[in-house]
C-alpha positions as a Markdown table, in Angstrom:
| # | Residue | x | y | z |
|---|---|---|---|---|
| 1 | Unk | -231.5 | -39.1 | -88.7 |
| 2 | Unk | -231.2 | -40.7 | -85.0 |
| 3 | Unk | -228.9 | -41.1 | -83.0 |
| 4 | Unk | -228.8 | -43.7 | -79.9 |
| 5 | Unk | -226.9 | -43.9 | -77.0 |
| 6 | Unk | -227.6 | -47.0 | -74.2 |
| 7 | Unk | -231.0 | -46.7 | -74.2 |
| 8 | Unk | -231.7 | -43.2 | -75.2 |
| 9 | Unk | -232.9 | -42.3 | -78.9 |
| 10 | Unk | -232.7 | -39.2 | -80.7 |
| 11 | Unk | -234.8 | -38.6 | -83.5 |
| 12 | Unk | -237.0 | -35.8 | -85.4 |
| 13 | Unk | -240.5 | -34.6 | -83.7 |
| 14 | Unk | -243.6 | -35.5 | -85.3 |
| 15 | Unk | -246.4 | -33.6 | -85.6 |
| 16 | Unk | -248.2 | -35.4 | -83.6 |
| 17 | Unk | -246.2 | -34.3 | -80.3 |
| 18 | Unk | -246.9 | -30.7 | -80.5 |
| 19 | Unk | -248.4 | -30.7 | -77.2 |
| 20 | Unk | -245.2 | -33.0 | -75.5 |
| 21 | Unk | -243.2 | -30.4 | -77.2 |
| 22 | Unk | -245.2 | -27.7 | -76.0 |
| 23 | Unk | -244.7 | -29.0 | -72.0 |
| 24 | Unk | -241.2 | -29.1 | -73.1 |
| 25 | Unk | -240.3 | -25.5 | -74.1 |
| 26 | Unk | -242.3 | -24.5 | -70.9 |
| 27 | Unk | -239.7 | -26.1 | -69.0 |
| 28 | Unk | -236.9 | -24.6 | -71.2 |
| 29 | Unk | -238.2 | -21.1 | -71.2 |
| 30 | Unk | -238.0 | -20.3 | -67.5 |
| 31 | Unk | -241.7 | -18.3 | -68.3 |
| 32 | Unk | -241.0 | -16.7 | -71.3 |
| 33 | Unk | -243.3 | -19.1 | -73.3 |
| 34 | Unk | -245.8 | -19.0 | -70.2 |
| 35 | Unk | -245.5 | -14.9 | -70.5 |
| 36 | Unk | -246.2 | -15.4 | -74.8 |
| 37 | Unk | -248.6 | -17.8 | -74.2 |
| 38 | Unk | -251.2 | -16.0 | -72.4 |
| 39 | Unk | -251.2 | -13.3 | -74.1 |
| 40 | Unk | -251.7 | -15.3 | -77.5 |
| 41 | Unk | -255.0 | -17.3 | -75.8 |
| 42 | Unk | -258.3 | -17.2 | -76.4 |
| 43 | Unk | -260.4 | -17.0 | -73.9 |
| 44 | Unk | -260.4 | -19.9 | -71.4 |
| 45 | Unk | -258.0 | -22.0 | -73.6 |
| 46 | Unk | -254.9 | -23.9 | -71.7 |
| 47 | Unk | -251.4 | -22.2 | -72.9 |
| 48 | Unk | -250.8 | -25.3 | -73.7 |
| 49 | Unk | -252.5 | -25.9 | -76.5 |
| 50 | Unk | -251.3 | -22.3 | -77.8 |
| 51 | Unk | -248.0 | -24.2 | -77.8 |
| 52 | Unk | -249.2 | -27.1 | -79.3 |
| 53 | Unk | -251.0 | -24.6 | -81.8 |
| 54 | Unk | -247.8 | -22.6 | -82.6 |
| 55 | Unk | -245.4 | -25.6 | -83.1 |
| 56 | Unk | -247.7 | -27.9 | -85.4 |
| 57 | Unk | -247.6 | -24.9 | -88.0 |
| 58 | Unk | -244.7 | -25.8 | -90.8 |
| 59 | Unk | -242.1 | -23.6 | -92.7 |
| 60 | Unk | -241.8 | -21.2 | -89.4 |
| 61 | Unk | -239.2 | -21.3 | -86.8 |
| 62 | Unk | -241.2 | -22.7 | -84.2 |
| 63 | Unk | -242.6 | -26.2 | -85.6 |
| 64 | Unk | -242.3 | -29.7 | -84.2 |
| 65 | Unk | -239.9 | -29.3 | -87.9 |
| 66 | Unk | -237.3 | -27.8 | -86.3 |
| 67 | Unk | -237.4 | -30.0 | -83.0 |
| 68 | Unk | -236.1 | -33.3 | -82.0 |
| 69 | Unk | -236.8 | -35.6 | -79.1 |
| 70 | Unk | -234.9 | -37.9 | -77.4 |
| 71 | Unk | -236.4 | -41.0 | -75.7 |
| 72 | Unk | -235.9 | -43.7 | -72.9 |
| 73 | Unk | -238.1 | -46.4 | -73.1 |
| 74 | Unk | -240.6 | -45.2 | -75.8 |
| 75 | Unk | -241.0 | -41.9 | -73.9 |
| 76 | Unk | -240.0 | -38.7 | -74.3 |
| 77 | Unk | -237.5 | -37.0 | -71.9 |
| 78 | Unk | -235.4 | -34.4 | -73.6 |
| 79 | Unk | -236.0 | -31.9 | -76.6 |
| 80 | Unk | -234.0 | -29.5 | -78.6 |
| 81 | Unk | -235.4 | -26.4 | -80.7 |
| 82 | Unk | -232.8 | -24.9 | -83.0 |
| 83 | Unk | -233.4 | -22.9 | -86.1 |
| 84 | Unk | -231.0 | -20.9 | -88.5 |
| 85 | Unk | -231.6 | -17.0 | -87.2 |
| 86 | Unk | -231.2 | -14.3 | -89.6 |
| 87 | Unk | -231.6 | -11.1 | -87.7 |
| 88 | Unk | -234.4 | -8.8 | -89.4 |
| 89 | Unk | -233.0 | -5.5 | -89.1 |
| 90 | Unk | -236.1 | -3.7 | -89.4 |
| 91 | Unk | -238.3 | -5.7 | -87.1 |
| 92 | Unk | -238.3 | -4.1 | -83.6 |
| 93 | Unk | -240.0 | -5.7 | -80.6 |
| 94 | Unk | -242.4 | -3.2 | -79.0 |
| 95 | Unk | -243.1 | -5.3 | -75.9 |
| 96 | Unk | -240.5 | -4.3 | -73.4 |
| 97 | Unk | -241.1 | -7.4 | -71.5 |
| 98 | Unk | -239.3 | -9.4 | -74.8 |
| 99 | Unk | -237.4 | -6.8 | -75.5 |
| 100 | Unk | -234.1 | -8.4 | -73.8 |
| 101 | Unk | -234.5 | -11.7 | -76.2 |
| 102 | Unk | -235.0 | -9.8 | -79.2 |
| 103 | Unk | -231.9 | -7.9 | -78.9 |
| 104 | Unk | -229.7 | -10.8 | -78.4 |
| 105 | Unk | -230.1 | -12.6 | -81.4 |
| 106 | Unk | -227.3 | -13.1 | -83.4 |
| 107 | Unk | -227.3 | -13.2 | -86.8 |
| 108 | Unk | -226.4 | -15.6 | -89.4 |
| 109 | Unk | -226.2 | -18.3 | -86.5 |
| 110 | Unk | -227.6 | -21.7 | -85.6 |
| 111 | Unk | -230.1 | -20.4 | -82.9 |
| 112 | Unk | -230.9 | -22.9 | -80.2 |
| 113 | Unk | -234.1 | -21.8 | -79.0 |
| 114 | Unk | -234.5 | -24.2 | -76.1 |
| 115 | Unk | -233.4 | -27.4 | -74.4 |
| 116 | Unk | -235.0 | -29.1 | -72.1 |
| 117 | Unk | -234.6 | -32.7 | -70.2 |
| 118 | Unk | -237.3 | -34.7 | -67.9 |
| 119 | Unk | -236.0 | -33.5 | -64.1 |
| 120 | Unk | -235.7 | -37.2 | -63.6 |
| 121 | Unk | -233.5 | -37.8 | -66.7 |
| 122 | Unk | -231.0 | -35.0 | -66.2 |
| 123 | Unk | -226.9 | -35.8 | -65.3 |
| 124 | Unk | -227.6 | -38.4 | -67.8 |
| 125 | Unk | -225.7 | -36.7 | -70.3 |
| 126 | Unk | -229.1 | -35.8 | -72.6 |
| 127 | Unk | -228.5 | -32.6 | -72.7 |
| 128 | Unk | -224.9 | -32.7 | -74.1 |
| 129 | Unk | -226.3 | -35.5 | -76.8 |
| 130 | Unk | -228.4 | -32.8 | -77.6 |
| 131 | Unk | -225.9 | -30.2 | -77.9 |
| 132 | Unk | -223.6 | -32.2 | -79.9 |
| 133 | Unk | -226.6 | -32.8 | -82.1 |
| 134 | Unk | -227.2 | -29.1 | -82.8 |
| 135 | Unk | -223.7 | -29.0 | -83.8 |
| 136 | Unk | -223.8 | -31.6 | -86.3 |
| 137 | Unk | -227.1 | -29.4 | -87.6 |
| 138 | Unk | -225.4 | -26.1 | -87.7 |
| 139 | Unk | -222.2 | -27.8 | -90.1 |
| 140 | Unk | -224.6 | -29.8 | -91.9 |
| 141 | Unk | -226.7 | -26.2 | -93.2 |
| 142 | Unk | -223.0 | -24.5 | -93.7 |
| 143 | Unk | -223.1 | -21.8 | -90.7 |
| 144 | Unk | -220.1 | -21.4 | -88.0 |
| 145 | Unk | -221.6 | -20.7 | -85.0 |
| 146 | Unk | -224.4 | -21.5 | -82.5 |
| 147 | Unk | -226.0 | -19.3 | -79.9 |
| 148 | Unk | -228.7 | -19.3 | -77.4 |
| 149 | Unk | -229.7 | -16.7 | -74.6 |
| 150 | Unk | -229.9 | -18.3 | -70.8 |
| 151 | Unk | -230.5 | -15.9 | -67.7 |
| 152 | Unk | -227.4 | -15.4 | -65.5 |
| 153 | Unk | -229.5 | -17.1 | -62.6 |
| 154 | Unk | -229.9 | -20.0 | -64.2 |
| 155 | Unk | -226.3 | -21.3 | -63.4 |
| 156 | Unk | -226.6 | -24.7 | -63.9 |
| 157 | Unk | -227.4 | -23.8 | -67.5 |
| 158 | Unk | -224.8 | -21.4 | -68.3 |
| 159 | Unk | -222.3 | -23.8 | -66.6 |
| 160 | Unk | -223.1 | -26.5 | -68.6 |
| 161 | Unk | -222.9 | -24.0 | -71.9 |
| 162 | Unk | -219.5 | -22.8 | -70.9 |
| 163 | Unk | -218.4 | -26.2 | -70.7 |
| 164 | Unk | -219.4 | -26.9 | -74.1 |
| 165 | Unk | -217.5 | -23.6 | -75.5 |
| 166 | Unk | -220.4 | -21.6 | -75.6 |
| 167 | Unk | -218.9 | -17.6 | -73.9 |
| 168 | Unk | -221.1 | -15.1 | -73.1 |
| 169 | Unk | -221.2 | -12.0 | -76.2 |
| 170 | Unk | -223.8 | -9.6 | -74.7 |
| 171 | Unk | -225.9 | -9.1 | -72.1 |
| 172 | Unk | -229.8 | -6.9 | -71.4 |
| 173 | Unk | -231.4 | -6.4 | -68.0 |
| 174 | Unk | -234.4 | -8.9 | -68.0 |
| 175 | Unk | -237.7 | -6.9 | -67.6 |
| 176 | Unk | -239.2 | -8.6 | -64.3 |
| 177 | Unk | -243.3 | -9.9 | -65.0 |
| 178 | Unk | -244.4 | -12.3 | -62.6 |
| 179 | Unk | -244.6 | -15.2 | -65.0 |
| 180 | Unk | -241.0 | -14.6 | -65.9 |
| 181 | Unk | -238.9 | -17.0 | -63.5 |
| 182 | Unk | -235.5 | -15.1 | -63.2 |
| 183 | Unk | -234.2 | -11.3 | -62.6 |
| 184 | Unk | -230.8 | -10.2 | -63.6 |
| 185 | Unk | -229.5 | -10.1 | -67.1 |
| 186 | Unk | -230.6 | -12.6 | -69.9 |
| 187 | Unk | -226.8 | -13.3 | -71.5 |
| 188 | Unk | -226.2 | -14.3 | -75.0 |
| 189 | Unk | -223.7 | -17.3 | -75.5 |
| 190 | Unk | -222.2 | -17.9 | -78.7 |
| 191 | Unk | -220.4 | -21.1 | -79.9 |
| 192 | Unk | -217.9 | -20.5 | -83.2 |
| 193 | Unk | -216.9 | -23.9 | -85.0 |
């Protein structure tokens, strides 16, 4: 399914754009991904292409399958990853460093994992197409709500959420590591439908 507006283009990734999805969820992740990344590397390969590696597996949450693109022009300039969460219960994150992510999931929602829009593409009203579109995903797989986790500092982000009806549920100190771009809290925002 795509959706156009003017000359933007929203459609499913393909395979093929791993490593554009990849650069991407960099950019959304504010260093989480760069933090995961590394440590998931062998040695002397670009983090990169441990992205590209992790999102051109299928039947997991993180696969180009659960991501869609929007273009200008042929190019790709936004992305959305969003994935139904089921909470595991027993699973418990040992790394304190993604401890604060772990412990903001909420279950039985339409978890959307990262957005991200080309700096020179944003206030262009990409990242609300892509909102709306995770919307239409959630109703379309039967769930009633949406969440995401942001950090506090990132206000832009959490303004533009809040606009959209997302409200903060719950909140964890972020555990500060130099690849990690933000201090504070990391909040989780929840959208019911």
């Amino acid at each position: 399914m795509a959706a156009a507006s003017n000359s933007l283009f929203l459609r499913p990734a393909r395979k093929s754009e791993c490593r554009r999805i990849a650069q991407f969820y960099r950019i959304s992740s504010d260093g989480v991904a760069d933090y995961i990344w590394t440590r998931m590397a062998r040695p002397g390969e670009d983090i990169l292409d441990v992205g590209r590696r992790r999102y051109e597996r299928e039947g997991t949450p993180f696969s180009y399958e659960n991501c869609k693109l929007v273009e200008h022009d042929g190019d790709a300039v936004g992305m959305l990853v969003a994935f139904p969460m089921e909470v595991d219960g027993e699973s418990v994150e040992t790394d304190p460093v993604l401890v604060p992510y772990s412990v903001l999931e909420e279950d039985r929602s339409y978890y959307i994992c990262g957005i991200a829009v080309e700096e020179t593409h944003r206030r262009k009203g990409i990242a609300t197409m892509l909102l709306q579109e995770a919307e239409r995903d959630c109703r379309r797989l039967g769930l009633s709500k949406l969440s995401l986790v942001v950090f506090e500092q990132n206000v832009p982000a959490v303004r533009l959420y809040e606009q959209h009806g997302y409200r903060e549920t719950r909140r964890h100190p972020v555990v500060p590591h130099p690849l990690i771009h933000h201090t504070g809290d990391a909040l989780l925002l929840v959208k019911h439908l």
